[in-house]
PyMOL commands that place a pseudoatom at each C-alpha (Angstrom):
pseudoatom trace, name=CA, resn=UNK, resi=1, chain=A, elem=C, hetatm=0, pos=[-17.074, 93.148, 64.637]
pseudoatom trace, name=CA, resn=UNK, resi=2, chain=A, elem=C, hetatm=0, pos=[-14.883, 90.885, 62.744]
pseudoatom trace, name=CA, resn=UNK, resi=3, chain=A, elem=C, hetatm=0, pos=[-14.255, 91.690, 58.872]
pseudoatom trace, name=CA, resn=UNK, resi=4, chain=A, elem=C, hetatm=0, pos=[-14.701, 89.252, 56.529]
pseudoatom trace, name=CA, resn=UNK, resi=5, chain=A, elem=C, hetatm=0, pos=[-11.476, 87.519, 54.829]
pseudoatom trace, name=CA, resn=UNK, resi=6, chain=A, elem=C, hetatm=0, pos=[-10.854, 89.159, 50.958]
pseudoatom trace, name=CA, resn=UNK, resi=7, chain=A, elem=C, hetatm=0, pos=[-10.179, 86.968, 48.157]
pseudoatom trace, name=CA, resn=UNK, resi=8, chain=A, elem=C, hetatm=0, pos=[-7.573, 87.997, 45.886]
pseudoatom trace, name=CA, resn=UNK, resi=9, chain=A, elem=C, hetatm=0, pos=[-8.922, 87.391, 42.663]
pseudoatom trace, name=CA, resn=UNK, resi=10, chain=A, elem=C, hetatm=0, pos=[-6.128, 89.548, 40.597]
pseudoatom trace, name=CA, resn=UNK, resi=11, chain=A, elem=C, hetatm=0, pos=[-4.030, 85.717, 39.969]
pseudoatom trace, name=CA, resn=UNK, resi=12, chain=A, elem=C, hetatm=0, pos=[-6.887, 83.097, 40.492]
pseudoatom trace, name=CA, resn=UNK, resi=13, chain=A, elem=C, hetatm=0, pos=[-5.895, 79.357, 39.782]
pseudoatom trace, name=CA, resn=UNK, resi=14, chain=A, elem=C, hetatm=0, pos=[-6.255, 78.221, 36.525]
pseudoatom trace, name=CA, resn=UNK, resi=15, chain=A, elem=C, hetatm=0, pos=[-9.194, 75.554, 36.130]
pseudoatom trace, name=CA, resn=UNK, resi=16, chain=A, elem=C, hetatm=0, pos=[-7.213, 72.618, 34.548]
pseudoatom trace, name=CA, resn=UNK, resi=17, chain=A, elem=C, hetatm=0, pos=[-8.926, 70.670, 31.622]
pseudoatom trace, name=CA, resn=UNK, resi=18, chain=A, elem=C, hetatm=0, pos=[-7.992, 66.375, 32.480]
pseudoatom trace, name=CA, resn=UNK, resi=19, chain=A, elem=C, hetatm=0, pos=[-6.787, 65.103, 29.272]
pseudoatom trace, name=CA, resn=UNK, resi=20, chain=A, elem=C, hetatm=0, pos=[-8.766, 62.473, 28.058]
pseudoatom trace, name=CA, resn=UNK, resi=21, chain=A, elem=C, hetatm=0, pos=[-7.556, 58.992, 28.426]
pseudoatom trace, name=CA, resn=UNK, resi=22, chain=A, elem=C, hetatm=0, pos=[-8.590, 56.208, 25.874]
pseudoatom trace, name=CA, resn=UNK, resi=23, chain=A, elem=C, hetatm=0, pos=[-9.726, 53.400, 27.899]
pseudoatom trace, name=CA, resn=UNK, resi=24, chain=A, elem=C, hetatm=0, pos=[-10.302, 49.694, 26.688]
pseudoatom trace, name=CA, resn=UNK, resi=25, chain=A, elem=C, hetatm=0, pos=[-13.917, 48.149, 27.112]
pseudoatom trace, name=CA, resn=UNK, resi=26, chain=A, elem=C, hetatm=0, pos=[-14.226, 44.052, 27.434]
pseudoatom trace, name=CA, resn=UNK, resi=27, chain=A, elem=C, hetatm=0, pos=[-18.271, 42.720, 28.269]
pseudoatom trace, name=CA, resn=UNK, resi=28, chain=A, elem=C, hetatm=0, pos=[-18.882, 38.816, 28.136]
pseudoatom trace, name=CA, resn=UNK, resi=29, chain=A, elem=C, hetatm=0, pos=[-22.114, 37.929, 27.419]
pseudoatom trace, name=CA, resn=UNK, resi=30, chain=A, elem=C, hetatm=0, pos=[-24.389, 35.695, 25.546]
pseudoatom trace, name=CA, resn=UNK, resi=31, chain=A, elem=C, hetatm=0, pos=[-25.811, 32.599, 26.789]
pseudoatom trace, name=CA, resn=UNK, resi=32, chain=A, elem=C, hetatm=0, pos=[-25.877, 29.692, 25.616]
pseudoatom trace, name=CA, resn=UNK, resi=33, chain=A, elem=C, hetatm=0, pos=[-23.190, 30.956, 23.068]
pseudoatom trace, name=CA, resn=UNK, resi=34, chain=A, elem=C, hetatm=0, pos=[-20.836, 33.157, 24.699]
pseudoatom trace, name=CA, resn=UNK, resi=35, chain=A, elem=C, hetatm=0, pos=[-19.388, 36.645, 22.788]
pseudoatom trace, name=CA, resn=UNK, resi=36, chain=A, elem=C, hetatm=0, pos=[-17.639, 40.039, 23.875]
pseudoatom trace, name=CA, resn=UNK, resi=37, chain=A, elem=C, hetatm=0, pos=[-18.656, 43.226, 23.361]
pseudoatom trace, name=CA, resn=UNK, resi=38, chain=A, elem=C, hetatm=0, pos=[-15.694, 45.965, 22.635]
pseudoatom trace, name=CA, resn=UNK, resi=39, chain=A, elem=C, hetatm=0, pos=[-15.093, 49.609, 22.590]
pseudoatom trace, name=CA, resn=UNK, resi=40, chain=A, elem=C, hetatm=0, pos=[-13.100, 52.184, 22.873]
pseudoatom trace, name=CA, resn=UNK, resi=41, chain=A, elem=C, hetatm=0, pos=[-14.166, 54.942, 25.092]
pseudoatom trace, name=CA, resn=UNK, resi=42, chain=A, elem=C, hetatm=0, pos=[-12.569, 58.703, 25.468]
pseudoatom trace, name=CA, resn=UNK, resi=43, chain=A, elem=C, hetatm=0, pos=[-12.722, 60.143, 29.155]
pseudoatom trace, name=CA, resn=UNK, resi=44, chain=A, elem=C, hetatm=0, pos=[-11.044, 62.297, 31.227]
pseudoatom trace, name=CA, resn=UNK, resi=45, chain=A, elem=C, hetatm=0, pos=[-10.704, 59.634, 34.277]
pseudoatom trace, name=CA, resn=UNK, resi=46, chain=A, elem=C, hetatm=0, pos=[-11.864, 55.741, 35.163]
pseudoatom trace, name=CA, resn=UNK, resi=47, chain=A, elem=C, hetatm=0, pos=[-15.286, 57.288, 36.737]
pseudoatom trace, name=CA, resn=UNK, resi=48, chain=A, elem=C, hetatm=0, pos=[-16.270, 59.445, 33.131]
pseudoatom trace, name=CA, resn=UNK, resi=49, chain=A, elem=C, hetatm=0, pos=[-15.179, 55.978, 31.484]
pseudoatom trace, name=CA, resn=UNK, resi=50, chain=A, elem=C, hetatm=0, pos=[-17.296, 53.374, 33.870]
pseudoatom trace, name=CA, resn=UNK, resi=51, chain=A, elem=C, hetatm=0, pos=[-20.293, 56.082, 33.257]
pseudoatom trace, name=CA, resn=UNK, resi=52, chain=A, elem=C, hetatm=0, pos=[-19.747, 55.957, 29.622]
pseudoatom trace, name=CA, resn=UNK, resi=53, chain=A, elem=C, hetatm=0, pos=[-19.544, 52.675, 29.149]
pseudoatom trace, name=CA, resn=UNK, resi=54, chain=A, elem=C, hetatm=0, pos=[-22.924, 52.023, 31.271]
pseudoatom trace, name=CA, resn=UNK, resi=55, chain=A, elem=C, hetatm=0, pos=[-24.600, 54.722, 29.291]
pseudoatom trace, name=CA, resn=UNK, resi=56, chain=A, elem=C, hetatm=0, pos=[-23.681, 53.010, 25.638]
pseudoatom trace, name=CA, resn=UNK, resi=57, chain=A, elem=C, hetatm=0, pos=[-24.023, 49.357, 26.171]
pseudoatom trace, name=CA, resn=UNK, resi=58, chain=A, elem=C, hetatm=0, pos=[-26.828, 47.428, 23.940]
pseudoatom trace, name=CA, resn=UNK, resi=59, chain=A, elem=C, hetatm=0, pos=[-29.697, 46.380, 26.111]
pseudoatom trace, name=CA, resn=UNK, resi=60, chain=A, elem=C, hetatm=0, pos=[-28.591, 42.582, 24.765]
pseudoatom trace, name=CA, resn=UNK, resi=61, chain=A, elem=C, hetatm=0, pos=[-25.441, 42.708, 26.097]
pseudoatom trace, name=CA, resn=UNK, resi=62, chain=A, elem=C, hetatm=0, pos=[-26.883, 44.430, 29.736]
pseudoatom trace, name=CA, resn=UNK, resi=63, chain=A, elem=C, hetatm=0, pos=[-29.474, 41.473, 30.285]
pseudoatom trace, name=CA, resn=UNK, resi=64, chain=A, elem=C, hetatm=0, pos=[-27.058, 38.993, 29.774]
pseudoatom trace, name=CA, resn=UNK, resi=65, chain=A, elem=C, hetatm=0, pos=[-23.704, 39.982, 30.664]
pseudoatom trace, name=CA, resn=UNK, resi=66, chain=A, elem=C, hetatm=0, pos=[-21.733, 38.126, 33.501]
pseudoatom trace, name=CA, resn=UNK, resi=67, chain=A, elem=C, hetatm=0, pos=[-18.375, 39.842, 33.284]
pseudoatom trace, name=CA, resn=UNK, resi=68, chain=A, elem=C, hetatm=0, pos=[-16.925, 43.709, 32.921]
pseudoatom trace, name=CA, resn=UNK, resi=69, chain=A, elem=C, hetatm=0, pos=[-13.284, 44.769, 32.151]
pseudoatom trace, name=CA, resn=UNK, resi=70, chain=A, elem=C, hetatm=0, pos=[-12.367, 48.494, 31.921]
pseudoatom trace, name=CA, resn=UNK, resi=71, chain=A, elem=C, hetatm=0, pos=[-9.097, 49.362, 31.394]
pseudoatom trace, name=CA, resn=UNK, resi=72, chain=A, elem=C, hetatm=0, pos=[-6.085, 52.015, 29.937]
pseudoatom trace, name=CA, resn=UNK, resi=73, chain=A, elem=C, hetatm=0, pos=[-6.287, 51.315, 26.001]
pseudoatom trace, name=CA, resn=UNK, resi=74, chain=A, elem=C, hetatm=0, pos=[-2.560, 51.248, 25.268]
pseudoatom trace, name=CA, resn=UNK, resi=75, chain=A, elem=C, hetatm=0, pos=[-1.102, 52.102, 21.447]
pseudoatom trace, name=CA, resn=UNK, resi=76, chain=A, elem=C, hetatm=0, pos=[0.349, 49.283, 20.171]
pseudoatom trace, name=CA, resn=UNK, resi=77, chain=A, elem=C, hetatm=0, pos=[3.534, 51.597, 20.219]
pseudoatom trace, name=CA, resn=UNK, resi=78, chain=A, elem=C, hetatm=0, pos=[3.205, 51.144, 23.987]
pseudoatom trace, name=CA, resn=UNK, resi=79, chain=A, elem=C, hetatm=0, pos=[2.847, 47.607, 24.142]
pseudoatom trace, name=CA, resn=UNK, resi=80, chain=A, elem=C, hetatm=0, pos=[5.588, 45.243, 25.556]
pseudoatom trace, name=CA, resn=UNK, resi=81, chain=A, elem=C, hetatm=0, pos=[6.437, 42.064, 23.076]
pseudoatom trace, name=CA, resn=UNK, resi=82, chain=A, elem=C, hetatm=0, pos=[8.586, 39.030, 24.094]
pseudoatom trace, name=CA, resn=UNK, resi=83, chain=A, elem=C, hetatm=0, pos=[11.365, 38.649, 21.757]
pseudoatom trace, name=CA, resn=UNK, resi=84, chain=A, elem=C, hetatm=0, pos=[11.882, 34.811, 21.164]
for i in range(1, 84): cmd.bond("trace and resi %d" % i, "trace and resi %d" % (i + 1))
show_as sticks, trace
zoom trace
């Protein structure tokens, strides 16, 4: 009979917590008169964000939107600025 493998379980791997990210929301929509929708969403990766987003968007902007942009939100400490 073979014996079973133990687990050690006196140093188990920590669970790691993802830091949220702040990611950058951009929906066009509106027709005839096009707008965008905006937000700022807090997630732990692009997946939590996209499901997020989905989850808070105003049924006026779902039935008529044509055109999604999800990205990192930088701080405008981050940002790059052409010197001229």
């Amino acid at each position: 009979m073979l014996a079973s493998p133990s687990r050690d379980t006196s140093n188990p791997t920590p669970t790691r917590t993802p830091t949220p990210m702040k990611f950058h929301l951009t929906v066009r929509w509106g027709h005839p008169r096009t707008r965008y929708h905006q937000q700022t969403l807090d997630a732990p990766d692009l997946r939590e964000a996209l499901t997020q987003a989905a989850a808070s968007l105003p049924d006026e902007v779902v039935s008529t939107a044509d055109l999604a942009e999800i990205r990192p939100a930088q701080s405008p400490e981050g940002r790059e600025y052409l010197e001229g």
